[in-house]
PDB file of N, H, CA, C and O in Angstrom:
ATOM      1  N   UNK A   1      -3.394   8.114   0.951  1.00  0.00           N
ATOM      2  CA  UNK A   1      -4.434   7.124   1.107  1.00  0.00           C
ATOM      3  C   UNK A   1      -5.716   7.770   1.633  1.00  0.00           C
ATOM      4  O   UNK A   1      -6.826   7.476   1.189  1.00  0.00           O
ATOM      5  N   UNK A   2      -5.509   8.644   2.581  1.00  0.00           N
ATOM      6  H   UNK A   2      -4.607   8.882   2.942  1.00  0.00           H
ATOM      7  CA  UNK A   2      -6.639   9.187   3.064  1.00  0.00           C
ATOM      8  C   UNK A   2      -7.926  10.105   1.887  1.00  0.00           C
ATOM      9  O   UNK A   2      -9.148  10.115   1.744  1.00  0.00           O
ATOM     10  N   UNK A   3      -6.466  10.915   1.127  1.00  0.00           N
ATOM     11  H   UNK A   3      -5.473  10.906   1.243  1.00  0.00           H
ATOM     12  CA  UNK A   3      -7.817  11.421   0.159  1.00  0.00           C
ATOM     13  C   UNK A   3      -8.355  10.936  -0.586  1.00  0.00           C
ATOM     14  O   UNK A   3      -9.080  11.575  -1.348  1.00  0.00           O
ATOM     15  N   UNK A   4      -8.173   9.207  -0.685  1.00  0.00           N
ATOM     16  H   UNK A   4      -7.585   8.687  -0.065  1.00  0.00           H
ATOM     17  CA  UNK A   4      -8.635   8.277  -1.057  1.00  0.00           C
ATOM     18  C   UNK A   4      -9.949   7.200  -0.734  1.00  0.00           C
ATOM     19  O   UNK A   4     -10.490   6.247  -1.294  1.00  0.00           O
ATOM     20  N   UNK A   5     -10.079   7.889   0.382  1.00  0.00           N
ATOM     21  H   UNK A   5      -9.639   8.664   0.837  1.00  0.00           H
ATOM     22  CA  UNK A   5     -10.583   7.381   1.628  1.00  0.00           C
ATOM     23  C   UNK A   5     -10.495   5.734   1.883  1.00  0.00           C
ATOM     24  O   UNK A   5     -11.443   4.984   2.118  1.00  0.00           O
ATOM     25  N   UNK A   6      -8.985   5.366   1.761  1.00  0.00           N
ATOM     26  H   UNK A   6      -8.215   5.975   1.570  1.00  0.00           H
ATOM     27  CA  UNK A   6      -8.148   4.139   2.239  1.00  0.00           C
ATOM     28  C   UNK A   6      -7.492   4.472   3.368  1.00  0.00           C
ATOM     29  O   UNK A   6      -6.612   5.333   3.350  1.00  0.00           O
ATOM     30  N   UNK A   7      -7.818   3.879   4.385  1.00  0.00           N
ATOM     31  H   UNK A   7      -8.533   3.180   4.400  1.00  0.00           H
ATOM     32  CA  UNK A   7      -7.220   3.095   5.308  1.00  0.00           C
ATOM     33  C   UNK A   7      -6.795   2.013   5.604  1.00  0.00           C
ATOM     34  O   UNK A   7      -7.088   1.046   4.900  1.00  0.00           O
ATOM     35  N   UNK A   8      -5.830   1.846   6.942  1.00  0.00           N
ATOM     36  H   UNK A   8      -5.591   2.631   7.513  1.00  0.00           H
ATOM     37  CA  UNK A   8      -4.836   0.970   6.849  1.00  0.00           C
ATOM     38  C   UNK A   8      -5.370  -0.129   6.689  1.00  0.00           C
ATOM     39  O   UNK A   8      -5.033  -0.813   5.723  1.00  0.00           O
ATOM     40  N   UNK A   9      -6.695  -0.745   7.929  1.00  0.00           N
ATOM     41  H   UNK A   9      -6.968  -0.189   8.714  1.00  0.00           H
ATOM     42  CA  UNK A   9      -7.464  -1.979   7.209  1.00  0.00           C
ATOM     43  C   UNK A   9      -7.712  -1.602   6.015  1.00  0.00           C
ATOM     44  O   UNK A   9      -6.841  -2.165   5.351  1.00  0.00           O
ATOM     45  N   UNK A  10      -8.106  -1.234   5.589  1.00  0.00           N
ATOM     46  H   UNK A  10      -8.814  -0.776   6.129  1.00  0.00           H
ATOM     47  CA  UNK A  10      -9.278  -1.258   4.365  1.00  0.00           C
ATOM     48  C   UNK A  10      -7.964  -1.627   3.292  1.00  0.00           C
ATOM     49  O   UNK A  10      -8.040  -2.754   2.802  1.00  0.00           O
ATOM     50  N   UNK A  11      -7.288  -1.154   3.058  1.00  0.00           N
ATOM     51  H   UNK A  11      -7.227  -0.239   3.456  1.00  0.00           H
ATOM     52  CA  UNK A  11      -6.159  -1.425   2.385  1.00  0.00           C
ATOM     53  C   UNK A  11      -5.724  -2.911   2.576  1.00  0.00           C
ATOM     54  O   UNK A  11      -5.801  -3.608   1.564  1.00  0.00           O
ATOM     55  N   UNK A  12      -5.261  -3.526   3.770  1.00  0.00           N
ATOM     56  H   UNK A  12      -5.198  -2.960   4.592  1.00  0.00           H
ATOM     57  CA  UNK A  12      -5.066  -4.651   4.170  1.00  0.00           C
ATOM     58  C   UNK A  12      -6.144  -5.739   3.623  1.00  0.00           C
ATOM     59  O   UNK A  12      -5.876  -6.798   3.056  1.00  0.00           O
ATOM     60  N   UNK A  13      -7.267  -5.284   3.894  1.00  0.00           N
ATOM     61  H   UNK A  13      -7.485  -4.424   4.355  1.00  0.00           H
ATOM     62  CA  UNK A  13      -8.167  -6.274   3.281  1.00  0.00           C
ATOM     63  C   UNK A  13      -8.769  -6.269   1.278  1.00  0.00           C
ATOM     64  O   UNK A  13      -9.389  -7.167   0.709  1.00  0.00           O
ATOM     65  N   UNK A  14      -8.333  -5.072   0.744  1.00  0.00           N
ATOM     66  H   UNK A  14      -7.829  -4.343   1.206  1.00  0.00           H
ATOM     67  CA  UNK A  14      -7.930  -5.115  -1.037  1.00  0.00           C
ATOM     68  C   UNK A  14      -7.111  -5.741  -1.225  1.00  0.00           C
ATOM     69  O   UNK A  14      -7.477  -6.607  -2.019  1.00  0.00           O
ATOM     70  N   UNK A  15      -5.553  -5.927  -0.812  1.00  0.00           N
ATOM     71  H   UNK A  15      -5.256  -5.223  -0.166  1.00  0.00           H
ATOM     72  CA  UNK A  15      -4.768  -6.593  -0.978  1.00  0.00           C
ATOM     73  C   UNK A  15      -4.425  -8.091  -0.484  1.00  0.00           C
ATOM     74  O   UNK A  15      -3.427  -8.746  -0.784  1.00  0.00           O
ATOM     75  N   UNK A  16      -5.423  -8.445   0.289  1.00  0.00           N
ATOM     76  H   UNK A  16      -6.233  -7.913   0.533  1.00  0.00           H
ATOM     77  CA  UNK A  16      -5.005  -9.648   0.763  1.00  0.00           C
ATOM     78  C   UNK A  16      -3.785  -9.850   1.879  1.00  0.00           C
ATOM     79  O   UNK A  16      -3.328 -10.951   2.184  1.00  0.00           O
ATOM     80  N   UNK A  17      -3.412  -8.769   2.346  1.00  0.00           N
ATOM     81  H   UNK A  17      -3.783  -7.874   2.099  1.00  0.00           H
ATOM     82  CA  UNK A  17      -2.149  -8.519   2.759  1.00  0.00           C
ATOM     83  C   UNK A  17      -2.789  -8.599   4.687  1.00  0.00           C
ATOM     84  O   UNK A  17      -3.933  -8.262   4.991  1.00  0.00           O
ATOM     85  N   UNK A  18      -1.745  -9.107   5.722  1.00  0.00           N
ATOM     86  H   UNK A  18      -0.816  -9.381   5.475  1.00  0.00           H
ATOM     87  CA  UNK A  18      -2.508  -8.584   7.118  1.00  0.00           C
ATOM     88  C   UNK A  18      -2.532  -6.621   7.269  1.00  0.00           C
ATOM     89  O   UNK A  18      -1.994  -5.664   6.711  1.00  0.00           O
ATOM     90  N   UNK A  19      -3.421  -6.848   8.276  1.00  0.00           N
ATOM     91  H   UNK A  19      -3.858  -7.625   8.729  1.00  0.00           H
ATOM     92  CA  UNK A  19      -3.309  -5.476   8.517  1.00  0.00           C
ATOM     93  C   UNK A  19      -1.842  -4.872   9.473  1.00  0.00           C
ATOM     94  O   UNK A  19      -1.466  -3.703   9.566  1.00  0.00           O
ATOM     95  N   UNK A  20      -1.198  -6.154  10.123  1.00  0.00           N
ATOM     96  H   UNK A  20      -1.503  -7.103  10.047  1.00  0.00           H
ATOM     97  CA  UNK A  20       0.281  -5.891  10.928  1.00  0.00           C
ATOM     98  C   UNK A  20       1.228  -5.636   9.446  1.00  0.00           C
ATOM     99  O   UNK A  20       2.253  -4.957   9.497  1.00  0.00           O
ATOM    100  N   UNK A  21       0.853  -6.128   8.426  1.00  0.00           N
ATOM    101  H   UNK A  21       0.020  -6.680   8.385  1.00  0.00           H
ATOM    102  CA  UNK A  21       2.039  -6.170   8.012  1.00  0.00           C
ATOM    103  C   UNK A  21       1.982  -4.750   7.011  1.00  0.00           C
ATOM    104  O   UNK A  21       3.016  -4.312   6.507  1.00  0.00           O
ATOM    105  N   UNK A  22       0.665  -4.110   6.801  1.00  0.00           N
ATOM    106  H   UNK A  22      -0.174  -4.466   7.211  1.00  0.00           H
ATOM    107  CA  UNK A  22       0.552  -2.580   6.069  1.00  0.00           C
ATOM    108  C   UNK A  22       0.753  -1.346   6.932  1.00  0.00           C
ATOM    109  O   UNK A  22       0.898  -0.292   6.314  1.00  0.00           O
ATOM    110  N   UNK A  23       0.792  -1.294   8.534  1.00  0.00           N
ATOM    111  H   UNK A  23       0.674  -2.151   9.036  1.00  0.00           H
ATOM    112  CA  UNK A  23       1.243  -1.015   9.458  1.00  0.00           C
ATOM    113  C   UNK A  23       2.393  -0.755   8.954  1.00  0.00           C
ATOM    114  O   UNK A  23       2.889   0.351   8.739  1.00  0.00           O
ATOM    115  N   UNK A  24       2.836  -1.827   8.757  1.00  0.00           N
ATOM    116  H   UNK A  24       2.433  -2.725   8.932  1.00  0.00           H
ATOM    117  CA  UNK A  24       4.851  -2.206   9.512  1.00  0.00           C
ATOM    118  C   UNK A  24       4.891  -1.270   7.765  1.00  0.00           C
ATOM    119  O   UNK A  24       5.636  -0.290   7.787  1.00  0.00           O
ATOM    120  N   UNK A  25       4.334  -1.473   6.700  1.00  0.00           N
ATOM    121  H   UNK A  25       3.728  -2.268   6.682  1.00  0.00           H
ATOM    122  CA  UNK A  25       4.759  -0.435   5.562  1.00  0.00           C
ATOM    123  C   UNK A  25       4.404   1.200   5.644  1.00  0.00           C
ATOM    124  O   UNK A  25       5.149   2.073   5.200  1.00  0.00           O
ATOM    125  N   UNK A  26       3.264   1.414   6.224  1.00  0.00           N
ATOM    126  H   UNK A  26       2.659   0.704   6.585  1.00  0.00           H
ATOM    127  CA  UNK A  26       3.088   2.876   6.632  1.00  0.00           C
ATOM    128  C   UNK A  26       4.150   3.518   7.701  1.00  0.00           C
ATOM    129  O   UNK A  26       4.719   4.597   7.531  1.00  0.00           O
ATOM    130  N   UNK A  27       4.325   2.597   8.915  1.00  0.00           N
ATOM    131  H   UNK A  27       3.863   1.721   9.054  1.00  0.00           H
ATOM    132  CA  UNK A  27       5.366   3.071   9.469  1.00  0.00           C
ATOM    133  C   UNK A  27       7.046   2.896   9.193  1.00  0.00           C
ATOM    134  O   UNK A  27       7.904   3.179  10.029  1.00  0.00           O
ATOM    135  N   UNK A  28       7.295   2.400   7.914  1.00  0.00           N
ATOM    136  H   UNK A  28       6.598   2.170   7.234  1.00  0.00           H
ATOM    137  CA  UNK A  28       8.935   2.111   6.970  1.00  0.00           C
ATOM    138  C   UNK A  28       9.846   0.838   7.803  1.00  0.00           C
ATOM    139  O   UNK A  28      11.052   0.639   7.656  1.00  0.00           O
ATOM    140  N   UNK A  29       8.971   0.108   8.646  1.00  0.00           N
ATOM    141  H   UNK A  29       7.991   0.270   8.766  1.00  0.00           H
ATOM    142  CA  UNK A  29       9.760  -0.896   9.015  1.00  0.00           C
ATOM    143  C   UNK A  29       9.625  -1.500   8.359  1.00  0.00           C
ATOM    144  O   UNK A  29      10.327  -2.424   8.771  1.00  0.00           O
ATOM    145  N   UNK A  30       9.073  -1.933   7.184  1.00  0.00           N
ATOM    146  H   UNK A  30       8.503  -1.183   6.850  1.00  0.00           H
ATOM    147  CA  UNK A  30       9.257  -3.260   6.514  1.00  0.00           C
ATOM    148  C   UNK A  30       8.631  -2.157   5.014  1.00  0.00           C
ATOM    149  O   UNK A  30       7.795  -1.257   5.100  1.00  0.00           O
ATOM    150  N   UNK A  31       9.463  -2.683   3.571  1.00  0.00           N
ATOM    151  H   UNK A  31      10.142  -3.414   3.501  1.00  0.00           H
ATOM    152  CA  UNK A  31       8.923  -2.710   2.602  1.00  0.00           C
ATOM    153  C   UNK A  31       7.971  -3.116   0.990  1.00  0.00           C
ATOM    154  O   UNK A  31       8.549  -3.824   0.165  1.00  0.00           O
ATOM    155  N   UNK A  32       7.105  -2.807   0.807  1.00  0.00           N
ATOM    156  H   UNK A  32       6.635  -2.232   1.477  1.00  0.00           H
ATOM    157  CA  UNK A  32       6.712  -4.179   0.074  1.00  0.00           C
ATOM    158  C   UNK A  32       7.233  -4.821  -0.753  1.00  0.00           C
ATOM    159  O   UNK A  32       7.877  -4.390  -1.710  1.00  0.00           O
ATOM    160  N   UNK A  33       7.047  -5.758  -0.519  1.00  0.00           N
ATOM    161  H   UNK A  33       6.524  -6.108   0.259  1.00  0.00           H
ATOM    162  CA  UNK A  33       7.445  -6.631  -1.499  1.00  0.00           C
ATOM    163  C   UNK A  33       7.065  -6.577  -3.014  1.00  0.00           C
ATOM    164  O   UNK A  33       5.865  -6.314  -3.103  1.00  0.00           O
ATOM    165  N   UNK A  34       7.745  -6.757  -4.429  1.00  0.00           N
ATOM    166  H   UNK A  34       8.719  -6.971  -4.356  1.00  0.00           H
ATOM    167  CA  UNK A  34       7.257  -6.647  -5.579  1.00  0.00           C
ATOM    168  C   UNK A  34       5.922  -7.005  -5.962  1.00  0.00           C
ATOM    169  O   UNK A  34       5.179  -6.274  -6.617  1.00  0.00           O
ATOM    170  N   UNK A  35       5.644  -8.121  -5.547  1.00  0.00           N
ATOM    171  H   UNK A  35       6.248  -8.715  -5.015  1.00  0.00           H
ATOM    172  CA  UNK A  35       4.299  -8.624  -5.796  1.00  0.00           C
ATOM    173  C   UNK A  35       3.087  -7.949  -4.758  1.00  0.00           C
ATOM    174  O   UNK A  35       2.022  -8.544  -4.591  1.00  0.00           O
ATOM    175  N   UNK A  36       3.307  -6.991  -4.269  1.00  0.00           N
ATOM    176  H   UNK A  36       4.171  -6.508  -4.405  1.00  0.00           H
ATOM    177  CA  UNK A  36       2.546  -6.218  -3.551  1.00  0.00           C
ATOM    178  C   UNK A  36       2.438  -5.012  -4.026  1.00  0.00           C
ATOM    179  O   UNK A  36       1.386  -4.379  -3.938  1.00  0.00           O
ATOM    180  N   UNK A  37       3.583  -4.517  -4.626  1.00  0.00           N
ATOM    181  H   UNK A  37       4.438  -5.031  -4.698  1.00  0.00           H
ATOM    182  CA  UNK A  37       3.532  -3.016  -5.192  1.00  0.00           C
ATOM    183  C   UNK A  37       2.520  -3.057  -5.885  1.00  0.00           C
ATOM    184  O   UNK A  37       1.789  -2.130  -5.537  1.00  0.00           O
ATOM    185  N   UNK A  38       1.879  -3.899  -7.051  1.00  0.00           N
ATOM    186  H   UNK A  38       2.473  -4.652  -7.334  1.00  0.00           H
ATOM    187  CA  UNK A  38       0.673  -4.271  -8.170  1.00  0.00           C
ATOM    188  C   UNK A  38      -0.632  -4.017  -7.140  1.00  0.00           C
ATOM    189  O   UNK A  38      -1.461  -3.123  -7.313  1.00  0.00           O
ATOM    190  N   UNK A  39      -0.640  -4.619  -6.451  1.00  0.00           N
ATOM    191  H   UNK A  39       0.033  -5.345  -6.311  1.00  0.00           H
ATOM    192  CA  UNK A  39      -1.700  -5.085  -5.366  1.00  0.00           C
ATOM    193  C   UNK A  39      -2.040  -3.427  -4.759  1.00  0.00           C
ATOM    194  O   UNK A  39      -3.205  -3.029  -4.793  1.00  0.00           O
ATOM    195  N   UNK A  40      -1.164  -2.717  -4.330  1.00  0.00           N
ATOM    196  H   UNK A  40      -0.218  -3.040  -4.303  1.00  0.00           H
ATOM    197  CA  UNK A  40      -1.413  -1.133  -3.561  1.00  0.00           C
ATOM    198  C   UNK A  40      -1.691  -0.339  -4.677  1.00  0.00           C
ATOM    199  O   UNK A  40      -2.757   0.278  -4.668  1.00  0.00           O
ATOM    200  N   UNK A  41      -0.724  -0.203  -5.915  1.00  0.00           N
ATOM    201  H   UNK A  41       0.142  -0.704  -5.922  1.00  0.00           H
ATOM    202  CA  UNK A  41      -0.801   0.532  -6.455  1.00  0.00           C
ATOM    203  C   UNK A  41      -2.506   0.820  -7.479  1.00  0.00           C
ATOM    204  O   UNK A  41      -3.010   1.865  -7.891  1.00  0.00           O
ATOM    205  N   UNK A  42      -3.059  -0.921  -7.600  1.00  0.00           N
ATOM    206  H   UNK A  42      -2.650  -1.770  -7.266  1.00  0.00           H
ATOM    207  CA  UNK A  42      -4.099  -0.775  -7.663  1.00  0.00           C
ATOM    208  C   UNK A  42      -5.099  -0.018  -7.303  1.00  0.00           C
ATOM    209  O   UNK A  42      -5.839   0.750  -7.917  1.00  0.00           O
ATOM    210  N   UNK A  43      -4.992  -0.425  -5.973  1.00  0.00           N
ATOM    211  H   UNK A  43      -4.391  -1.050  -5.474  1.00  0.00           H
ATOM    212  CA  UNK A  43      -5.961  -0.049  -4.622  1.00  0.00           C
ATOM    213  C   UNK A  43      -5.774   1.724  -5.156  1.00  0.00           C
ATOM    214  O   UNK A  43      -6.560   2.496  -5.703  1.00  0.00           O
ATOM    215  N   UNK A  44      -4.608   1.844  -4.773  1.00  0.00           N
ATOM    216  H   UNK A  44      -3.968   1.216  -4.328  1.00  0.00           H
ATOM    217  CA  UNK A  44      -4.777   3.607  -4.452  1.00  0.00           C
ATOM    218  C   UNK A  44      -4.950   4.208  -6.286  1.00  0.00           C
ATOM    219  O   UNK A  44      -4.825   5.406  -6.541  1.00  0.00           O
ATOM    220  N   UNK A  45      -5.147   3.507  -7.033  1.00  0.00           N
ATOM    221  H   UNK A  45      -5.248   2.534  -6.826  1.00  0.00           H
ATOM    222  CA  UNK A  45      -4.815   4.320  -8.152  1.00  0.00           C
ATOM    223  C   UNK A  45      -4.050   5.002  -9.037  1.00  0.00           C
ATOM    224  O   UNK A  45      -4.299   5.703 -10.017  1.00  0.00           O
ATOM    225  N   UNK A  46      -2.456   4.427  -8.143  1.00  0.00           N
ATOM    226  H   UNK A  46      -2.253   3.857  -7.347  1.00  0.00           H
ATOM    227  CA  UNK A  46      -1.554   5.147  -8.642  1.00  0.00           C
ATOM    228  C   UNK A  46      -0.458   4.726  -9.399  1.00  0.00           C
ATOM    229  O   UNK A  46      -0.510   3.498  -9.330  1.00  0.00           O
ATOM    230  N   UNK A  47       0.550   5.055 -10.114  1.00  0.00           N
ATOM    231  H   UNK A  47       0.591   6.053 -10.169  1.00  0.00           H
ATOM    232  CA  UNK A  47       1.467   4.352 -10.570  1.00  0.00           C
ATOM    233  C   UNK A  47       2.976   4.130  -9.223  1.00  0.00           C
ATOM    234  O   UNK A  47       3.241   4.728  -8.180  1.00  0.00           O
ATOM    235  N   UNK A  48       3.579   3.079  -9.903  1.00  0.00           N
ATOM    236  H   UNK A  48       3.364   2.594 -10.750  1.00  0.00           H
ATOM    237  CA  UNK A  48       4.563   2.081  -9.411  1.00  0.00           C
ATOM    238  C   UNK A  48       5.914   3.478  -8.989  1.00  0.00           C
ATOM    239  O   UNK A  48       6.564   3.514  -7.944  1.00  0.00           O
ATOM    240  N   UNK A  49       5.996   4.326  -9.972  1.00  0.00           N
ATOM    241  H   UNK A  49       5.468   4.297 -10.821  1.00  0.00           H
ATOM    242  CA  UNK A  49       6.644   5.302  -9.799  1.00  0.00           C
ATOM    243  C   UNK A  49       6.269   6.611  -8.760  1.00  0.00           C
ATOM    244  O   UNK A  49       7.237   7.188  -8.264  1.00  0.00           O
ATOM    245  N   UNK A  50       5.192   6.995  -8.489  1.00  0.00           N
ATOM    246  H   UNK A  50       4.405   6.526  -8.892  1.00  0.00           H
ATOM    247  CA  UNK A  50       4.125   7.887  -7.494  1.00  0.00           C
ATOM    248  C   UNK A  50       4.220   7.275  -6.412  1.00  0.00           C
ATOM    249  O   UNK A  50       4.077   7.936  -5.384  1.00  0.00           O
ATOM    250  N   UNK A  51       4.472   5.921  -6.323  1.00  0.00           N
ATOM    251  H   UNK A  51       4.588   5.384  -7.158  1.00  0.00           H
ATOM    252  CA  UNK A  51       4.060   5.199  -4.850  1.00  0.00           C
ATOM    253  C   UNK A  51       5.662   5.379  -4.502  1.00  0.00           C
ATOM    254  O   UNK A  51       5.895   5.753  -3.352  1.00  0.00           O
ATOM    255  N   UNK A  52       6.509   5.209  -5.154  1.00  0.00           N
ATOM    256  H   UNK A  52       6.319   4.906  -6.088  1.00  0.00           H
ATOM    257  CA  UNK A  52       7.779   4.853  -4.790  1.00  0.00           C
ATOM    258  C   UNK A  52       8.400   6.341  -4.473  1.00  0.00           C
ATOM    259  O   UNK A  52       9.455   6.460  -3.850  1.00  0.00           O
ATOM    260  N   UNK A  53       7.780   7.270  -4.874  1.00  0.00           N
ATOM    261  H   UNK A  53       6.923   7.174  -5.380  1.00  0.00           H
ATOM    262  CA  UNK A  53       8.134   8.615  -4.987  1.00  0.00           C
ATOM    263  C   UNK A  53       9.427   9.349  -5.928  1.00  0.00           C
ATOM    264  O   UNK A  53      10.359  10.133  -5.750  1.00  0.00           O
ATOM    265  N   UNK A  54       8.829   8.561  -7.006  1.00  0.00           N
ATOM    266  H   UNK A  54       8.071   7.924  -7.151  1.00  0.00           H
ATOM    267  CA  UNK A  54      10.044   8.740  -7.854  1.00  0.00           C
ATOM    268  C   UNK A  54       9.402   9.980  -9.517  1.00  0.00           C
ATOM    269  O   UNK A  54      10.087  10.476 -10.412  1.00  0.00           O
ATOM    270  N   UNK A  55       7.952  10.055  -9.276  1.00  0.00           N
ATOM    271  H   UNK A  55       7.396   9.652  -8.550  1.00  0.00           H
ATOM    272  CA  UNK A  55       6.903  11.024 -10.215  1.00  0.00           C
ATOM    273  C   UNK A  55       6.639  11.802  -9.432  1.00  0.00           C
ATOM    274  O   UNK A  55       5.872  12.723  -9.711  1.00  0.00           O
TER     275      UNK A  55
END
């Protein structure tokens, strides 16, 4: 995200998402939800597979 220059707000507020709850995904307590993966993967540019760490 960073060489993106996304941060955790800044992210929180593209997605519509709180900023507690992109927290709680940067730090692996909580994961997103499907209808959020669309929403990040946007934001950062990346595919569904890259985010998940599966490319």
């Amino acid at each position: 995200m960073k060489d993106r220059g996304i941060d955790a707000r800044l992210l929180s507020e593209i997605t519509g998402v709180s900023h507690s709850t992109v927290e709680r995904w940067l730090n692996g307590t909580f994961e997103p939800r499907q209808r959020n993966l669309l929403k990040i993967t946007n934001a950062l540019d990346v595919s569904n597979d890259y985010l998940l760490g599966k490319a």
